[in-house]
C-alpha positions as CSV (number, residue, x, y, z in Angstrom):
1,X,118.5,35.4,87.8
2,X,116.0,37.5,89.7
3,X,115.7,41.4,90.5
4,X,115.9,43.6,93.6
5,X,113.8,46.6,93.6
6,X,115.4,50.0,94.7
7,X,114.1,53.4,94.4
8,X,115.2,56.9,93.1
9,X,113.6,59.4,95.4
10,X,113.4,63.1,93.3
11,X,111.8,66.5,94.4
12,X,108.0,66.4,93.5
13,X,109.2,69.9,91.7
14,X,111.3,67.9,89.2
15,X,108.5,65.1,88.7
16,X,106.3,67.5,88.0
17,X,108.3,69.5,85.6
18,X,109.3,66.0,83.7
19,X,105.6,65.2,83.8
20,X,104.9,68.0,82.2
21,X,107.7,67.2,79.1
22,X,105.6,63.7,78.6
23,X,107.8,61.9,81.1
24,X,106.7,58.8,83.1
25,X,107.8,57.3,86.2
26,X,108.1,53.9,83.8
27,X,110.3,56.7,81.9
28,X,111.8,58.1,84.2
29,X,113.2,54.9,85.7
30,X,114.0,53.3,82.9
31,X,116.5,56.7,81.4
32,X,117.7,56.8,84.9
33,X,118.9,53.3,84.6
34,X,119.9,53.0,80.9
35,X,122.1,56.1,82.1
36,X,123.4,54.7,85.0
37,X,124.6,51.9,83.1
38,X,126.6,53.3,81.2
39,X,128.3,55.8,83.7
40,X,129.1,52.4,85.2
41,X,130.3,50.7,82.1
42,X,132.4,53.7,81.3
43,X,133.9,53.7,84.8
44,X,134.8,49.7,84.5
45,X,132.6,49.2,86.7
46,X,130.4,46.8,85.0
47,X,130.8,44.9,81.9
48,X,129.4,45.7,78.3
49,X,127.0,42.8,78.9
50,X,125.9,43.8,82.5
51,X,125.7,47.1,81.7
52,X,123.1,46.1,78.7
53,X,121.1,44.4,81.2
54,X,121.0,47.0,83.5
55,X,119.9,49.2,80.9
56,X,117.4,46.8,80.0
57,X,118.6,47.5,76.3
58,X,120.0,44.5,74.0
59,X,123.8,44.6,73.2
60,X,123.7,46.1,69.9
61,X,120.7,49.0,70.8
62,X,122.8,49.6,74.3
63,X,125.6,50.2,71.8
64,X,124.1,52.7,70.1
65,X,123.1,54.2,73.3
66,X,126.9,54.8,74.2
67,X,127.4,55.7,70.5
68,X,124.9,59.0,71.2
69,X,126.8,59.4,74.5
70,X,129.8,59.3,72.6
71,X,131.2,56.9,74.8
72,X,133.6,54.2,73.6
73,X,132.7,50.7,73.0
74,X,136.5,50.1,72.8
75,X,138.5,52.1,74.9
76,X,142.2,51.1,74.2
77,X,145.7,52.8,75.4
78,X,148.2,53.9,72.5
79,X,150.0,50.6,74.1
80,X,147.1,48.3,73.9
81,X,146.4,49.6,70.7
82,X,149.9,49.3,69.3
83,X,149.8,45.5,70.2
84,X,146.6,44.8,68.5
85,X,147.8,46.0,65.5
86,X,151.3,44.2,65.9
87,X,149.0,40.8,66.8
88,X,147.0,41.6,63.5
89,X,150.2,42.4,61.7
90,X,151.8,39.1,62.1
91,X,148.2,36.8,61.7
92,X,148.5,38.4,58.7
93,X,151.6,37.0,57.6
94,X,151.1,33.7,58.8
C-alpha cells in the first residue's frame, strides 16, 4: 500500500533550538511519528500492528518503544483479566 505525505509545520524557534540538540528534520519527523503512534495506539485508535507501521518501527522494537513509554502492550479490565485466567484455568484441566 502506498503513502500520503503530510506536514508538521513548527516555529523556526523550536527548529532551531532542536537543531542545535543534533536533531534532524528526518529526526524530527520520524519521533514525531513514532510518538504519535503510540498516543494513537494507546487511545484505540489504531491497532498494535498499524501503529508499528506508522512508527515505522517493527513490532517487537515498537514494543519496546511503548515499554520506555510505559505504555501497556496489554491493557486488560480486572473483568477481562479475570476471564483469561478462568479460560487458562480450565485448558489447564482439560
Amino acid at each position: 500500500m502506498g503513502k500520503v505525505k503530510t506536514s508538521l509545520e513548527i516555529p523556526e524557534d523550536a527548529y532551531l533550538a532542536l537543531c542545535s540538540s543534533g536533531y534532524t528534520k528526518q529526526r524530527i519527523s520520524l519521533e514525531a511519528k513514532s510518538l504519535f503512534a503510540a498516543h494513537l495506539f494507546q487511545r484505540g485508535v489504531l491497532s498494535l500492528g498499524k501503529a508499528s507501521e506508522l512508527a515505522e518501527l517493527n513490532l517487537g522494537a515498537f514494543i519496546s518503544f511503548l515499554d520506555e513509554l510505559e505504555i501497556p502492550v496489554i491493557d486488560y479490565d480486572e473483568d477481562e483479566l479475570n476471564a483469561e485466567f478462568k479460560m487458562a484455568k480450565k485448558l489447564r484441566e482439560a
